[in-house]
Residue frames relative to the residue before (quaternion, step in Angstrom):
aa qw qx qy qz dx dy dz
X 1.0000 0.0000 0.0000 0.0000 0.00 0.00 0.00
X 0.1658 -0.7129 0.6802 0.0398 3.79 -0.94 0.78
X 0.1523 0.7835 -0.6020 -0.0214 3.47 -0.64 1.39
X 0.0250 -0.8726 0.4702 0.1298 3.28 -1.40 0.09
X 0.6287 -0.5784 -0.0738 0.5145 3.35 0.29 -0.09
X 0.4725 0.6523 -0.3320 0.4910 3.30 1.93 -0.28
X 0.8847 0.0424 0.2068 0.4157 3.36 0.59 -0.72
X 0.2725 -0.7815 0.5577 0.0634 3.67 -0.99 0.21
X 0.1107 -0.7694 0.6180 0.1172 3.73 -0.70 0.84
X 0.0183 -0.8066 0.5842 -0.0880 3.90 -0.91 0.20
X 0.6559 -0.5236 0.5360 0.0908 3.39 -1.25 0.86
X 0.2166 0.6288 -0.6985 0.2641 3.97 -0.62 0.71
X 0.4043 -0.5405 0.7178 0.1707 2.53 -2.43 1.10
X 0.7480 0.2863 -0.3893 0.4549 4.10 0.79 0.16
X 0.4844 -0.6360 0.4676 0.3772 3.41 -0.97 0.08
X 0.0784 -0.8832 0.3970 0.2370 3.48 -0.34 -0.05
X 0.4858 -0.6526 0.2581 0.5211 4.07 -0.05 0.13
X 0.5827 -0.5536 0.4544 0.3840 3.17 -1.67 0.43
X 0.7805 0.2478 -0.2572 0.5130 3.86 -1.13 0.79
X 0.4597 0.4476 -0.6512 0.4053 3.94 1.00 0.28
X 0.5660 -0.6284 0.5311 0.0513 2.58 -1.85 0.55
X 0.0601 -0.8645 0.4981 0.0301 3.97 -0.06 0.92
X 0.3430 -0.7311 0.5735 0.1374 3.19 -1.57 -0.11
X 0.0613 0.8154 -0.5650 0.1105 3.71 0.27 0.76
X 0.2577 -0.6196 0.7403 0.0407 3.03 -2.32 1.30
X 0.0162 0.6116 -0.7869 0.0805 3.77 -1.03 1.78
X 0.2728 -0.6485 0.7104 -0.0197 2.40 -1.34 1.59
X 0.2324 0.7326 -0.6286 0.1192 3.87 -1.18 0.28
X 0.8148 -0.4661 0.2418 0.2456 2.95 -1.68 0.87
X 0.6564 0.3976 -0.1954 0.6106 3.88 1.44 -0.39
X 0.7682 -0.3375 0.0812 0.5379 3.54 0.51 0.04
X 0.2893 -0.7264 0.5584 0.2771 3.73 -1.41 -0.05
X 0.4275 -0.7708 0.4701 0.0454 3.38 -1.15 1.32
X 0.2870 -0.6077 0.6859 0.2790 3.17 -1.20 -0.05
X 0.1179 0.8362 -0.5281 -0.0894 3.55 -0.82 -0.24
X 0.2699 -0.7488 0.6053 -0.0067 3.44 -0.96 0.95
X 0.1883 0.8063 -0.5442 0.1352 3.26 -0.31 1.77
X 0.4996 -0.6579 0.4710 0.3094 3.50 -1.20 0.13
X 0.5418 -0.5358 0.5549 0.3338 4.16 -0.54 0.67
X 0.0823 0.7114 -0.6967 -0.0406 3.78 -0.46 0.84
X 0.8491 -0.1182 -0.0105 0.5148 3.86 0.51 -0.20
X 0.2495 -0.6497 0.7065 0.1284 3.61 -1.22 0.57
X 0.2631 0.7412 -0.6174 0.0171 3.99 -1.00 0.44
X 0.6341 -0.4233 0.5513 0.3388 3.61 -1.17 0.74
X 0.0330 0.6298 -0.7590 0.1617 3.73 -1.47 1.40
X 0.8521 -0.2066 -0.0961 0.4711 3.40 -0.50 1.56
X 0.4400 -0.7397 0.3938 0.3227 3.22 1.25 0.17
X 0.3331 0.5819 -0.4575 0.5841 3.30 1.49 1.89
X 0.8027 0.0870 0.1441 0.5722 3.50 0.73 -1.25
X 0.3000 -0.7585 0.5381 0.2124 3.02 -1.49 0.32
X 0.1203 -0.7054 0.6025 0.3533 3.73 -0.84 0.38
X 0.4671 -0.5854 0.6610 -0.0474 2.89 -2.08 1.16
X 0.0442 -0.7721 0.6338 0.0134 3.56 -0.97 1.20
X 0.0146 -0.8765 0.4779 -0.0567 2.97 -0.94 0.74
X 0.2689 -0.7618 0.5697 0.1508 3.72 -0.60 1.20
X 0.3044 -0.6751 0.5802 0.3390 3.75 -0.95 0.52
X 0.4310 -0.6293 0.6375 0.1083 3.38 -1.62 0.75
X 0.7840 -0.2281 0.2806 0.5045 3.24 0.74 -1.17
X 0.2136 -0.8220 0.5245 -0.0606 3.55 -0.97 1.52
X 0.0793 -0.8418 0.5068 -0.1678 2.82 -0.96 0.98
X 0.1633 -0.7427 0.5695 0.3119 3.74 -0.74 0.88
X 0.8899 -0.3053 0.1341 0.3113 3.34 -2.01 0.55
X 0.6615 0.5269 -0.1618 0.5085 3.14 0.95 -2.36
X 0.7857 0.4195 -0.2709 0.3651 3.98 0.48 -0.84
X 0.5503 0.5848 -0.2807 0.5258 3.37 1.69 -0.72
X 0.8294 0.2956 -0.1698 0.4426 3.48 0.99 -1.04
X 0.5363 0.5551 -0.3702 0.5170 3.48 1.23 0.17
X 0.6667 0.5769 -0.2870 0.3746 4.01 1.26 -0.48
């Protein structure tokens, strides 16, 4: 996975569409997130997986994600 702060790329065995909308848990040594991002690109990688781009939309920590 390659994160940064705009966004997050990642490995998958499906493809998924450009502009769906996702939900993701990063977990890391300073805190763990929710994160709410938008599908900027899906492309074939070795023709096993797909990488997945992704722009965040909106972030969020656990206790606020799960308390809303």
């Amino acid at each position: 996975m390659d994160l940064s702060t705009g966004g997050l790329s990642f490995l998958y065995k499906n493809p998924l569409e450009r502009n769906a909308i996702i939900l993701a848990f990063i977990s890391s040594m300073e805190n763990d997130q929710y994160v709410i991002g938008r599908v900027k690109y899906c492309r074939s990688h070795k023709g096993v997986y797909y990488k997945i781009g992704v722009q965040f939309v909106q972030r969020s920590d656990q206790t606020t994600y799960l308390d809303s």
